[in-house]
C-alpha positions in Angstrom: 0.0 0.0 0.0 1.0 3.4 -0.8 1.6 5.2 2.6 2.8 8.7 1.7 3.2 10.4 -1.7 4.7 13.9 -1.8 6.0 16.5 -4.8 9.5 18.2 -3.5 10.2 21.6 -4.8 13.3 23.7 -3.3 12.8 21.2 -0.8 9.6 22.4 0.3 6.6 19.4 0.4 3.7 19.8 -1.3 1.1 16.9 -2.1 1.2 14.7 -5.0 -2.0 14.5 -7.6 -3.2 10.6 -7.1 -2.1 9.8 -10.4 1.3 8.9 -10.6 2.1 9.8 -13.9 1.1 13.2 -13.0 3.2 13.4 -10.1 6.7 12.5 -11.6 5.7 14.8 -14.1 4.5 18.0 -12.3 7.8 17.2 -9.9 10.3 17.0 -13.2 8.3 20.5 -14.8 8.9 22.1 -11.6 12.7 20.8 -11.2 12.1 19.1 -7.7 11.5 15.2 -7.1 8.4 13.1 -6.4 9.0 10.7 -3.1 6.6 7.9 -3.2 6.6 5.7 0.1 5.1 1.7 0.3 4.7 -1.1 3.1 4.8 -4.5 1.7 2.9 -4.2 -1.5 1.6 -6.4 -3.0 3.0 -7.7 -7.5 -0.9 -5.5 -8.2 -0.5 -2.8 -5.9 3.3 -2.1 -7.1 2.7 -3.3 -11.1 1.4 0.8 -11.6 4.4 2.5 -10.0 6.9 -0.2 -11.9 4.9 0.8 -15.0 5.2 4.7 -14.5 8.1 5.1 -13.3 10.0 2.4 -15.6 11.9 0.1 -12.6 13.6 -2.9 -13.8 12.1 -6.0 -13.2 15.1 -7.8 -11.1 14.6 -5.3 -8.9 11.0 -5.1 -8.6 11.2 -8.6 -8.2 13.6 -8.3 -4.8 11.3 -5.4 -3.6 8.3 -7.5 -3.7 10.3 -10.8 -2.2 12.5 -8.7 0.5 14.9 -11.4 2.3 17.9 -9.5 0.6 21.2 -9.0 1.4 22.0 -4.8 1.9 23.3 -4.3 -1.7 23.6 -1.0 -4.4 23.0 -1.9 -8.1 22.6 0.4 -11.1 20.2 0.2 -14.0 19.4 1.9 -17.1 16.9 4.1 -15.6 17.0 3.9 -12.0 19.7 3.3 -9.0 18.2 0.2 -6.6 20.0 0.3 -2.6 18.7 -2.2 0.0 18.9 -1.2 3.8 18.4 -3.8 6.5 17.6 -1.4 9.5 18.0 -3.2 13.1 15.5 -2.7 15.7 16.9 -3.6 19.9 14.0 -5.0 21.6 15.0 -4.6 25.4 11.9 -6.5 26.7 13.4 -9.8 25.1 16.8 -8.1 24.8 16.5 -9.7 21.3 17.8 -7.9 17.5 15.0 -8.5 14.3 15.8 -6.5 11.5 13.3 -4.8 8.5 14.0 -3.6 5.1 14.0 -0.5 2.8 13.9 -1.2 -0.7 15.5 2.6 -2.5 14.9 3.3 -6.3 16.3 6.2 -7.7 15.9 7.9 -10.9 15.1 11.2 -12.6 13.1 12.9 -10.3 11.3 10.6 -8.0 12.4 8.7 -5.1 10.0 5.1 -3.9 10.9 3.6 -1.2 9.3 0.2 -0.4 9.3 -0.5 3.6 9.1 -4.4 5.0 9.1 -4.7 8.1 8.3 -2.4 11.7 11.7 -1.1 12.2 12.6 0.9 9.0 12.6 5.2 9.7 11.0 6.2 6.6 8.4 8.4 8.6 11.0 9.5 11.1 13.2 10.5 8.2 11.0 12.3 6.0 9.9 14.2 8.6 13.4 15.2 9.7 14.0 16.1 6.0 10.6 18.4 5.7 12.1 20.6 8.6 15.5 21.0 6.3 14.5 22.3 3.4 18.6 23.0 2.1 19.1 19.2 2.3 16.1 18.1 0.9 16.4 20.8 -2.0 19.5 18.3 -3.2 17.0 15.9 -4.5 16.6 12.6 -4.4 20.3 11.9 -3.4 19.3 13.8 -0.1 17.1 10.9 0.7 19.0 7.9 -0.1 21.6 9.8 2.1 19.1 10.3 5.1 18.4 6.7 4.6 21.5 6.0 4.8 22.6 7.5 7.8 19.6 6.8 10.3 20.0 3.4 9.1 23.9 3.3 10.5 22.9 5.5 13.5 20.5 3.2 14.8 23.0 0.3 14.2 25.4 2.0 17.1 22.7 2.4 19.3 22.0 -1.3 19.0 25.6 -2.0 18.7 25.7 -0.1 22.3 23.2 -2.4 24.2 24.3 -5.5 22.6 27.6 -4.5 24.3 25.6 -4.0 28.0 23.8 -7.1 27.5 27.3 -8.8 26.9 28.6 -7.2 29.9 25.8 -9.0 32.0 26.4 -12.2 30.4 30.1 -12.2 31.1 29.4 -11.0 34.7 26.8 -14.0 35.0 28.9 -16.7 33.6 32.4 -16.0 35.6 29.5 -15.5 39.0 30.4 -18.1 41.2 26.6 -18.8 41.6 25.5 -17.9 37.7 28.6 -19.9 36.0 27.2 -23.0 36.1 23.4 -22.7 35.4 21.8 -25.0 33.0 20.7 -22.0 30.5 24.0 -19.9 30.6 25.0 -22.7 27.5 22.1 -21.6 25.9 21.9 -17.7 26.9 25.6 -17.4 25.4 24.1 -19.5 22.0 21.1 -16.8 21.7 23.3 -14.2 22.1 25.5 -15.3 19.5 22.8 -15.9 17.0 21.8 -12.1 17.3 25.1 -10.8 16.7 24.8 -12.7 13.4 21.6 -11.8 12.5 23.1 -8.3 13.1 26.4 -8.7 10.9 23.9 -9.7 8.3 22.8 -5.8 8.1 25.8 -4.3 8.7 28.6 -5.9 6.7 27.6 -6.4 3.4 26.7 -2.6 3.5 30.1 -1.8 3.0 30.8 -2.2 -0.6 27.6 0.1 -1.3 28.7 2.9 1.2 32.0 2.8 -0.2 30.5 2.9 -4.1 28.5 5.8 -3.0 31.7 8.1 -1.1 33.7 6.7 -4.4 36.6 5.2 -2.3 38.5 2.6 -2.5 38.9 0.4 -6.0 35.4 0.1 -6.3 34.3 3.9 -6.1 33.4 5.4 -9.2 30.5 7.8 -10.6 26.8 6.7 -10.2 24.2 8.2 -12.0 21.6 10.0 -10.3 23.8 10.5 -7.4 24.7 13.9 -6.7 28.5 14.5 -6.8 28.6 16.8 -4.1 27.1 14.2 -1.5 30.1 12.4 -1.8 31.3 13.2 1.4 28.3 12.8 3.5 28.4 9.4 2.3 32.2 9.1 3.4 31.0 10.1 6.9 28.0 7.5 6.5 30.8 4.6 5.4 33.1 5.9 8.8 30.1 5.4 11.1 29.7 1.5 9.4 33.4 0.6 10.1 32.7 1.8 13.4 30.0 -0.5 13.9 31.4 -3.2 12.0 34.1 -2.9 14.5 32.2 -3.4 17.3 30.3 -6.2 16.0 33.4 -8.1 15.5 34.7 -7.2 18.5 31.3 -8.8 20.3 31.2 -11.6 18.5 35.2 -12.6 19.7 34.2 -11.9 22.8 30.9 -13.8 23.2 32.9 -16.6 21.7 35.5 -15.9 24.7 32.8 -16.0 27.4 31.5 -19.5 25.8 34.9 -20.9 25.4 35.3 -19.4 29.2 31.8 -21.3 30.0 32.9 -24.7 28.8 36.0 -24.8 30.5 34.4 -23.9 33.9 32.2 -26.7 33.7 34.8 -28.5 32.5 36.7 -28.3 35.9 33.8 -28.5 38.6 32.9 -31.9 36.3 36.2 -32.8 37.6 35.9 -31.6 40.7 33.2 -33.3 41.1 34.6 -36.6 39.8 37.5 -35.9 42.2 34.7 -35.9 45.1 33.0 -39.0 43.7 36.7 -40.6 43.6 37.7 -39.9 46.8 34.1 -40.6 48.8 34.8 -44.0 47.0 38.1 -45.2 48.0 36.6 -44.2 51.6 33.8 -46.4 51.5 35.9 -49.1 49.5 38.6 -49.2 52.3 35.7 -50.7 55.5 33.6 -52.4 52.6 36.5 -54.7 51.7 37.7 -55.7 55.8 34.2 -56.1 56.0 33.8 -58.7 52.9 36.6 -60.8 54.3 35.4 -61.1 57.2 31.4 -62.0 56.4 33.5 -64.9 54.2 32.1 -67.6 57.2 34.9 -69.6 57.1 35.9 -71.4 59.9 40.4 -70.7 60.1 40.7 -67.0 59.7 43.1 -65.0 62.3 41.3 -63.8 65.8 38.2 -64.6 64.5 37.3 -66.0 68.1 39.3 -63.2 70.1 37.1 -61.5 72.3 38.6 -58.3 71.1 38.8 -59.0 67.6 35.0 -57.0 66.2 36.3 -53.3 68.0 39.7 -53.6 66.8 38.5 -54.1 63.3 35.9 -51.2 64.0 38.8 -49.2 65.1 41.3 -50.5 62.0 38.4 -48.7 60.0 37.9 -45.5 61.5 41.9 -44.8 61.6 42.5 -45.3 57.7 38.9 -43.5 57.4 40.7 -41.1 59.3 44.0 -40.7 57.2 42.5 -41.4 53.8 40.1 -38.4 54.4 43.4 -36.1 55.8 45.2 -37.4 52.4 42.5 -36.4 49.8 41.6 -33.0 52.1 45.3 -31.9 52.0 45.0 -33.0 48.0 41.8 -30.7 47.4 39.9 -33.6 46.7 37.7 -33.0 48.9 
């Protein structure tokens, strides 16, 4: 569905005629840009803007689909960017990301949203209140894009890195270390520092296309060339974040590494336990089995004295075994 259609002039809004053909042309008579937003169209409700504004079909085709990787490609008629914002849930403390599907062309701007935690409404409405940087045109959008996109990604980046720091204080806790779900806290944990490296690294190569650094920089079309460095800043802010991603993800893998040795040594602590409870109880269970043999020649087996000296033959290697494994740490 189409949830916001606007003509740009001089970077001042005004609203688009409900024909679209009308719109890209009023925008391109009065020099300005038409910006056309969606959320999750349908192949009917998007077949009229693919017809009037002539998008290719490859990349009408991963608008419609979503479940693509953050990538820039250029067509004959129109530039295609896909975003993967990344929304922090704190209640769950959990990372789900969205999409923004960019086309960019002569005059007009659509912007196809999938998902809850795209800014498109957040963004245009920061760009209606700066009417210099929206009167660059359509480039001043995919930059806006752009840069809340990579903003939010440090805010998440930041409370994926306080979550971390109370997981690493639970699992070295002498109390915490060893509970049953700190395994699988540490797994869950990893998994969403995936599912974020999935938005933010393969952004990369796009962001450094659009600053034109690096070997794979070069001039786009319908990119303005004087945005250049706003996207350099954008591309600074990603290796920032990429950064700390990979940073959390060696450490996460640290804390688990950290998590399976501990249990590693209390299981042999408690073997150790098990070990030495045993060799105590084997010690009185074997004096005990020779003498419940019955036979009738075995040594002081009619002494009157004979059942409390083997009591107290017990107790004194009890005694000393339990002194050897103590002093040991066995027990």
């Amino acid at each position: 569905m189409i949830v916001d259609c606007a003509i740009y002039r001089d970077g001042r809004r005004s609203e688009g005629p409900e024909d679209l053909s009308d719109a890209l042309a009023n925008a391109r008579a009065a020099g300005g840009f038409v910006w056309i937003g969606l959320h999750e169209p349908t192949e009917r409700e998007f077949g009229k803007v693919t017809e009037e504004f002539g998008l290719h079909p490859l990349a009408v085709e991963d608008a419609l689909k979503a479940h693509q990787r953050p990538k820039l490609e250029v067509y004959d008629d129109s530039l295609f960017m896909v975003l993967k914002p990344v929304v922090y849930e704190p209640e769950s403390d959990a990372v789900s990301t969205g999409e923004v599907m960019i086309f960019l062309g002569d005059g007009f701007v659509v912007t196809v949203r999938h998902g809850e935690g795209a800014p498109l409404g957040v963004v245009r409405k920061r760009l209606e209140q700066q009417p210099e940087m929206l009167g660059k045109g359509p480039t001043a959008v995919l930059y806006a894009l752009a840069d809340a996109s990579v903003d939010h990604y440090l805010d998440v980046a930041t409370e994926l890195g306080t979550d971390l720091e109370e997981l690493e204080a639970e699992v070295f806790s002498p109390e915490g270390g060893g509970s049953r779900n700190t395994a699988s806290r540490i797994y869950t944990f990893k998994r969403q520092i995936l599912e974020f490296r999935r938005a933010t690294n393969p952004l990369a190569l796009p962001l450094t296309r659009l600053a034109n650094t690096g070997s794979f920089g070069g001039a786009l079309p319908f990119v303005d060339d004087s945005a250049r460095p706003f996207f350099r800043d954008v591309s600074d802010h990603l290796t920032r974040v990429n950064e700390s991603v990979e940073g959390l993800d060696r450490l996460v893998s640290d804390i688990l590494s950290a998590h399976l040795a501990q249990m590693s040594v209390r299981q042999n602590d408690d073997m150790r336990k098990i070990s030495a409870w045993a060799a105590m109880a084997a010690v009185p269970t074997m004096i005990a089995g020779i003498y419940g043999m019955n036979f009738d020649h075995m040594p002081e087996l009619h002494w009157i004295w004979s059942y409390p000296a083997v009591i107290a033959v017990m107790v004194v290697l009890e005694v000393l075994l339990y002194r050897q494994f103590k002093r040991r740490g066995w027990l």
